[in-house]
C-alpha positions in Angstrom: 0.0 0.0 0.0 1.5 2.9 -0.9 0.5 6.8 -0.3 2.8 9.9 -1.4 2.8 13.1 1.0 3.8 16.6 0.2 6.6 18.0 3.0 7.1 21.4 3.4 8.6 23.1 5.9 8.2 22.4 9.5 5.7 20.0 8.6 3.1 17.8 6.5 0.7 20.0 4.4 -2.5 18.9 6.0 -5.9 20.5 6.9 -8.5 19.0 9.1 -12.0 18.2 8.3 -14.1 19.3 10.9 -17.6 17.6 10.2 -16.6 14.4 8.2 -14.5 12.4 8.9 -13.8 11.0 5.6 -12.4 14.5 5.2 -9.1 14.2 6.9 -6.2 14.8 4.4 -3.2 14.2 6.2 -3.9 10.3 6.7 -4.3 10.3 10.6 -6.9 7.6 10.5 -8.2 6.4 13.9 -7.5 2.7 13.0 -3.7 4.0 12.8 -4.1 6.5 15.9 -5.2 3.3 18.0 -2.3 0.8 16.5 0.4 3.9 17.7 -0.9 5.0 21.0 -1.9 1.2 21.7 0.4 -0.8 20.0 0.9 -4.0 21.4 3.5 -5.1 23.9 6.6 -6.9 22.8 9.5 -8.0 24.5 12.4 -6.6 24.1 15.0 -7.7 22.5 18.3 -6.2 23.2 21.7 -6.7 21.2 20.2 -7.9 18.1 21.5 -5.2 16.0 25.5 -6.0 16.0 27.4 -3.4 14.6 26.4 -0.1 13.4 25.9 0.8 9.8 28.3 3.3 7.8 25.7 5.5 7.6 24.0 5.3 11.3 25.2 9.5 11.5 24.9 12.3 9.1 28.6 12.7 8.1 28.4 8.8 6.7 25.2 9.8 5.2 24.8 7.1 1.6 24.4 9.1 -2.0 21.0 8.5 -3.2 20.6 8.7 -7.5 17.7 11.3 -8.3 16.0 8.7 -11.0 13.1 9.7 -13.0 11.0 6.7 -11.5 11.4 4.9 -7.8 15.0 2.2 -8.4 15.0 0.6 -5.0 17.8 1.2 -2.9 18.6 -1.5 -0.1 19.0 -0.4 3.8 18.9 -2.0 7.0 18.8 -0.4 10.6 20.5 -2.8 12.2 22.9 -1.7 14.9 21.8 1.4 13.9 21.8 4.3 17.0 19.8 7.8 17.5 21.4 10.8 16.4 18.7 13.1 17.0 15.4 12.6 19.1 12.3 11.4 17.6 10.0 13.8 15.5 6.6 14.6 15.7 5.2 13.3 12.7 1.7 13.1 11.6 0.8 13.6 15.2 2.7 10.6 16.7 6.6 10.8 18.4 8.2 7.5 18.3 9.7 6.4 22.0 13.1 6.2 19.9 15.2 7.1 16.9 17.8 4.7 15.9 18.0 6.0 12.9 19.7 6.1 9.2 21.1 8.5 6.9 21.2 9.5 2.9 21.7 12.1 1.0 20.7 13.5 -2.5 21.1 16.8 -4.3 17.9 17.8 -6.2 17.6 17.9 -10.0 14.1 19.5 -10.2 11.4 21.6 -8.3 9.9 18.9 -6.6 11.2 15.6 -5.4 9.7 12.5 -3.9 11.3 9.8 -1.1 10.2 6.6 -0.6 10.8 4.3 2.5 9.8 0.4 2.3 9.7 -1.3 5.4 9.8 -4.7 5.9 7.7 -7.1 6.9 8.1 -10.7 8.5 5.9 -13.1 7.6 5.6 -14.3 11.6 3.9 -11.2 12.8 4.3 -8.3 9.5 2.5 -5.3 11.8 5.3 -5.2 14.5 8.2 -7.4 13.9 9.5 -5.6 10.8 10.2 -2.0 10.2 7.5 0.6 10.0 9.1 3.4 8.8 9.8 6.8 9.8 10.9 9.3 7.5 12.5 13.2 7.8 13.7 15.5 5.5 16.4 18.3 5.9 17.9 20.9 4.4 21.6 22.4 5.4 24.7 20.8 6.4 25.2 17.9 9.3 26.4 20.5 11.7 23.3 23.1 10.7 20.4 20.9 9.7 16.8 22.4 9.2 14.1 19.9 9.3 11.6 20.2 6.7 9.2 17.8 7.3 9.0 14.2 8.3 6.0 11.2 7.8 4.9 8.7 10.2 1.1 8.0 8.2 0.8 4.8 7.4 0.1 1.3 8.8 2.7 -0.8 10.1 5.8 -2.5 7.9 5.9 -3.6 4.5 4.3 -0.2 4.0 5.6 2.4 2.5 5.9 6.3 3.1 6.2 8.8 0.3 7.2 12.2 0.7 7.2 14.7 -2.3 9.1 17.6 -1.3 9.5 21.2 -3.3 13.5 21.2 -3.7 15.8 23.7 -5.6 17.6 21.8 -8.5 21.7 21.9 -7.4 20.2 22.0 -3.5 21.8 19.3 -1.2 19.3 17.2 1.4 19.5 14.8 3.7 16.8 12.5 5.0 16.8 10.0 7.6 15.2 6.6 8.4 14.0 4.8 11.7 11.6 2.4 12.8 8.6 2.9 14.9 9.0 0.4 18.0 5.8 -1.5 19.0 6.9 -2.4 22.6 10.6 -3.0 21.1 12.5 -3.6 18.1 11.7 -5.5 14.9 13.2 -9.0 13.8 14.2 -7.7 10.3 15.4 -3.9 10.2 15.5 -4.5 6.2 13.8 -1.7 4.0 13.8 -0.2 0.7 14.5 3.5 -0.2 14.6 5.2 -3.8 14.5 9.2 -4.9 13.1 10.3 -7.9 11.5 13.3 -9.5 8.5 12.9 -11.8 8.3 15.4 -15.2 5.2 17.5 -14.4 2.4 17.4 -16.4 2.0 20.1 -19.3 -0.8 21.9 -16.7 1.0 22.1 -13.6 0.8 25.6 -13.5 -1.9 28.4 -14.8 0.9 29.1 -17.7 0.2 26.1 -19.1 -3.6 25.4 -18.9 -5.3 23.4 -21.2 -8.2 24.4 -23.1 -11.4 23.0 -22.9 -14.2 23.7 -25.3 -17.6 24.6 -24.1 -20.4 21.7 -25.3 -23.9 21.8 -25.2 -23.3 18.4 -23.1 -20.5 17.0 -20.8 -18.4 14.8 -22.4 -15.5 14.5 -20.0 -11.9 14.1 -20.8 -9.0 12.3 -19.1 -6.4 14.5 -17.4 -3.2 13.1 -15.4 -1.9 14.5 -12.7 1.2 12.5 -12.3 3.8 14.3 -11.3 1.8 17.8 -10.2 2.5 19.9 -7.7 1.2 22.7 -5.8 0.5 26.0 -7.7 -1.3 27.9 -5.0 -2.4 26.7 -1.5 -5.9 25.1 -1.2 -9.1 26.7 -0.5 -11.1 26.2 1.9 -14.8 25.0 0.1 -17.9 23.5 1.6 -16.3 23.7 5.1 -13.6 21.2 4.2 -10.2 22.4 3.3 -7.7 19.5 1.5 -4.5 19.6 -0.3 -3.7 21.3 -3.2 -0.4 19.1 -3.6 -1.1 18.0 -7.4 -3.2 21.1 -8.6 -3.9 20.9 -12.5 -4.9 23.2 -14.4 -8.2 24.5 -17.6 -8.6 27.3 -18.9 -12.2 28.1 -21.6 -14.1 30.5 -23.7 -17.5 32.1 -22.0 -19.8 31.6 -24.7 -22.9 32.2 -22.2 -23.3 34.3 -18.9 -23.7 30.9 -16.9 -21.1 27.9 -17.8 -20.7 25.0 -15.3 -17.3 23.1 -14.8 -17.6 19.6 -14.0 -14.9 17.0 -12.7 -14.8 13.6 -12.1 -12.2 11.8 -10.5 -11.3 8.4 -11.6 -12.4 5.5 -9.7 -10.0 3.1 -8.2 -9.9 0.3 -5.5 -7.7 1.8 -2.5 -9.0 3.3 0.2 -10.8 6.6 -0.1 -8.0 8.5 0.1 -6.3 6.9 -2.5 -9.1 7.6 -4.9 -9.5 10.1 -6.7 -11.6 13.5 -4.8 -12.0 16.0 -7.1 -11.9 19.9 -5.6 -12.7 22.6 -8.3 -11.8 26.3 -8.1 -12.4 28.9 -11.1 -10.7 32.1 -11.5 -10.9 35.2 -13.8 -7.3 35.0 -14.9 -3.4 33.6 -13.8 -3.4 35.0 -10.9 -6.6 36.6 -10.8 -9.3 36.2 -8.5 -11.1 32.9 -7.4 -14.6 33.0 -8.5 -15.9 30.6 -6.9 -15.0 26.2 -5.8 -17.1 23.0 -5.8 -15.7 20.3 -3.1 -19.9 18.5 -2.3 -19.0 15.2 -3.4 -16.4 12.2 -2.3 -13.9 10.1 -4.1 -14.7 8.7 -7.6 -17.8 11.4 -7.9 -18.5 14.4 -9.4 -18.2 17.9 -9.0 -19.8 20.6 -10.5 -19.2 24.5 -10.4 -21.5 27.0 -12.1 -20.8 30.4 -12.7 -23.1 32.6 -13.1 -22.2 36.7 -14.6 -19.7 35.5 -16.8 -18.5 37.9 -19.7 -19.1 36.4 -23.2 -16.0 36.0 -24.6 -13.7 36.4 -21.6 -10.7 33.8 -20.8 -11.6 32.0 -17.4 -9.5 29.2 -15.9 -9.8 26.6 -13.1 -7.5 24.2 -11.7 -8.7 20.3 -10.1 -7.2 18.7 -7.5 -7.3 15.4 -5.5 -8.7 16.7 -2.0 -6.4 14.6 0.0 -2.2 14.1 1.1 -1.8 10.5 -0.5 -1.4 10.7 -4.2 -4.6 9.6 -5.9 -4.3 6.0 -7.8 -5.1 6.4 -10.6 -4.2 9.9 -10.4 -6.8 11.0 -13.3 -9.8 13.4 -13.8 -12.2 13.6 -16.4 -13.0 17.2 -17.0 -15.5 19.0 -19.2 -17.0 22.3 -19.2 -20.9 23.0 -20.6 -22.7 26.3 -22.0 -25.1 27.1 -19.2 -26.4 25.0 -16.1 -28.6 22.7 -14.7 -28.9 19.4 -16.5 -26.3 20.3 -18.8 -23.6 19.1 -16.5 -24.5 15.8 -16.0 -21.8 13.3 -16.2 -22.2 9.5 -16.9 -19.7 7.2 -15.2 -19.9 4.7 -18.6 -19.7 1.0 -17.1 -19.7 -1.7 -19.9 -23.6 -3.1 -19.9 -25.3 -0.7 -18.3 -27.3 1.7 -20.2 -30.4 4.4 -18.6 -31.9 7.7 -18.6 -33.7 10.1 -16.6 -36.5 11.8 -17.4 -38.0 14.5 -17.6 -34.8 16.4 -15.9 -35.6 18.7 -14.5 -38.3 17.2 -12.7 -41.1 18.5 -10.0 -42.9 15.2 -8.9 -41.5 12.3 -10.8 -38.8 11.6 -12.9 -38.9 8.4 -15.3 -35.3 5.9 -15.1 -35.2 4.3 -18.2 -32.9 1.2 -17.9 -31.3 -0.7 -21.2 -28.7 -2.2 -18.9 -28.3 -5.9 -18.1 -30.6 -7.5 -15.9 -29.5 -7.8 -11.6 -30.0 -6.9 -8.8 -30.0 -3.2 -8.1 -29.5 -0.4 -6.0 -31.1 3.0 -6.8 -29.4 6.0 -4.3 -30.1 10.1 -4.8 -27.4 12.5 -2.8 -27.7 16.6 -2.8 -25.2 18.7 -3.3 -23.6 18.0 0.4 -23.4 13.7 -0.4 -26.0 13.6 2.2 -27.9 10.6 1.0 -31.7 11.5 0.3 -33.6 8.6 -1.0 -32.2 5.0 -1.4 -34.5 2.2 -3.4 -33.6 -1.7 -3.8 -35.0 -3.0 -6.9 -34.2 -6.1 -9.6 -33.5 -3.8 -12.8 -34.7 -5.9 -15.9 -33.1 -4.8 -19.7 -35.7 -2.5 -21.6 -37.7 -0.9 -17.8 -38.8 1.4 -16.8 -38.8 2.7 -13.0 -40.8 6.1 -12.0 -39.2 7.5 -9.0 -41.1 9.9 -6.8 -39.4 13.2 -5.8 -42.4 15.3 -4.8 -40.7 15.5 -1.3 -37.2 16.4 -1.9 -35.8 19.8 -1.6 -35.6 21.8 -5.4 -31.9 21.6 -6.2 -29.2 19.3 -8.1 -28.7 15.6 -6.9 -26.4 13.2 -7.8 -28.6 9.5 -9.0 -26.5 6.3 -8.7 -27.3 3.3 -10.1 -25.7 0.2 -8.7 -26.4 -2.9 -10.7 -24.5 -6.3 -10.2 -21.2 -4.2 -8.2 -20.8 -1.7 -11.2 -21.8 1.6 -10.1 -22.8 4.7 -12.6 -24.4 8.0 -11.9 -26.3 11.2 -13.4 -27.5 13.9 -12.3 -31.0 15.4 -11.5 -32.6 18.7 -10.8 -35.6 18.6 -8.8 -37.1 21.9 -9.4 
């Protein structure tokens, strides 16, 4: 399992979620807050570590190779002593340090370290290394710590940190173990560095046009390799992590256009897959007109703006709400003349086919499946994901299902249609 992190100074990038708790960027799950502050009791075992390793202080510090993709390096803590106390990182401080050194100098403006711990087959959570990693800038006498990662679960996990560097710049990161009670059986791991060409996108310079349809008919953007253009906003309550910001720019052809984003769908944990945040702007470095962040991972966004000048250049960047780099790390983007129904945006699923009408609806609305037949699951969300009407039905090729809406709130609602474990969805406006 692996999740990538964005270090800057001082600390992790990451912005708590008040009111969900799905909404918590910085990977400080409760399942790995109870593992650290509980973690089981082991014994002991002393004088397992023989000598120390070359590199157990700064000044023997190992030369890592900046590659263009992760080319495993082999490490072991073994014998290895503490050099400098424990960190806080991502909210936990390890009871000790024995840690490891290596060094890089940086070929680009961002670049990302990778720690493997292993894992014993015997007992993989706590007899093998789960690894610590910090980051520093300076010299060995005059280091400045710029961040270190403690956010995953226990070894054979791995933590990524990307890291805004200055190309020619040396740094120095260090490795040690978390101990769960005492230390691990196999102080192996794995470490690589490596910078990733940024997409075309990255910044506002370089947006990509997207023309203005009559429908949405999303297309595919990567973000492998982004970084962070400007900091994120806070939208909907919830502020995430603008570590791998992308960026759109299009034409107004209409006072009102709507900006919709999907993020792919993928089968890690939810932050892992892709959240899409949205934020629209009247110019490089102009001002923000507005953000959409109502939906979760592998859903949609939409952002309408309204008082648009025909004609006029506007621009918006996505990005994946959360500190782990999305996986797949894609969007599908599209951008529609007006509002409303225009935006909505089909999932496509091989066999399932359906359509809602009339849309916009006041009382009813018609689903009209041309899908294969199964068992299905009918769900409408508003514009918060708050889930508004769920209906369990067998969905037969060529139906037709009439759902009443009569009670629901007017606004836009995201419909999903679950048949057989392949999910799609549409959207509806209930006037």
């Amino acid at each position: 399992m692996k999740h990538l992190y964005i270090l800057t100074a001082a600390a992790l990038v990451a912005a708590s979620a008040s009111a969900q708790s799905t909404k918590d960027p910085d990977g400080n799950r409760a399942e790995l807050r109870g593992l650290k502050v509980e973690g089981r009791a082991l014994p002991w075992v002393n004088d397992q570590r023989g000598g120390g390793p070359a590199n157990d202080e700064c000044a023997g510090a190992i030369t890592m190779t900046v590659n263009s993709s992760c080319v495993s390096v082999n490490g072991t803590l073994a014998g290895a002593t503490e050099s400098i106390p424990a960190a806080t990182c991502s909210g936990f401080t390890a009871s000790a340090a024995n840690d490891v050194w290596f060094t890089f100098v940086a070929t680009a403006a961002s670049t990302t370290i990778s720690v493997t711990g292993a894992a014993t087959a015997a007992d993989p959570d706590t007899l093998g290394v789960d690894p610590v990693l910090e980051v520093f800038s300076g010299t060995c006498g005059s280091l400045t710590s710029l961040g270190c990662l403690d956010a995953t679960f226990p070894a054979g996990t791995t933590e990524a940190g990307a890291l805004a560097t200055t190309p020619g710049t040396t740094y120095y990161y260090r490795v040690y173990y978390w101990p769960y009670g005492g230390p691990p059986t196999d102080f192996s791991f794995t470490t690589c560095v490596f910078s990733l060409a940024a997409p075309a996108n990255d910044d506002c310079a370089g947006a990509i046009a997207v023309p203005a349809l009559a429908f949405c008919g999303p297309l595919n953007y990567s973000a492998v390799g982004a970084t962070q253009s400007l900091a994120a906003i806070t939208c909907n309550g919830f502020t995430g992590n603008a570590n791998d910001d992308i960026w759109f720019s299009f034409v107004a052809t209409q006072t009102t256009m709507t900006i919709g984003a999907t993020g792919a769908p993928g089968t890690g944990a939810d932050n892992v897959v892709y959240d899409a945040v949205v934020e629209a702007f009247d110019g490089c470095g102009g001002t923000s007109l507005g953000c959409a962040d109502a939906t979760l991972s592998a859903e949609t966004e939409s952002l309408e703006l309204t008082g648009l000048t025909i004609g006029n250049t506007y621009y918006f960047r996505v990005y994946h709400y959360y500190t782990p780099s999305a996986d797949p790390a894609t969007v599908g983007v599209c951008v529609v003349a007006g509002g409303g129904i225009n935006i909505g945006i089909t999932e496509v699923v091989s066999g399932q086919d359906w359509t809602l009408y009339p849309n916009p609806a006041a009382n009813a609305v018609n689903l009209s499946y041309g899908g294969v037949n199964g068992q299905g699951t009918i769900q409408l969300f508003d514009v918060a994901g708050r889930k508004a009407m769920e209906l369990n039905r067998s969905m037969v090729k060529n139906s037709l299902l009439t759902l009443d809406v009569q009670d629901l709130a007017a606004g836009v609602y995201t419909v999903r249609l679950t048949v057989n474990g392949q999910r799609t969805e549409q959207r509806l406006v209930v006037e």
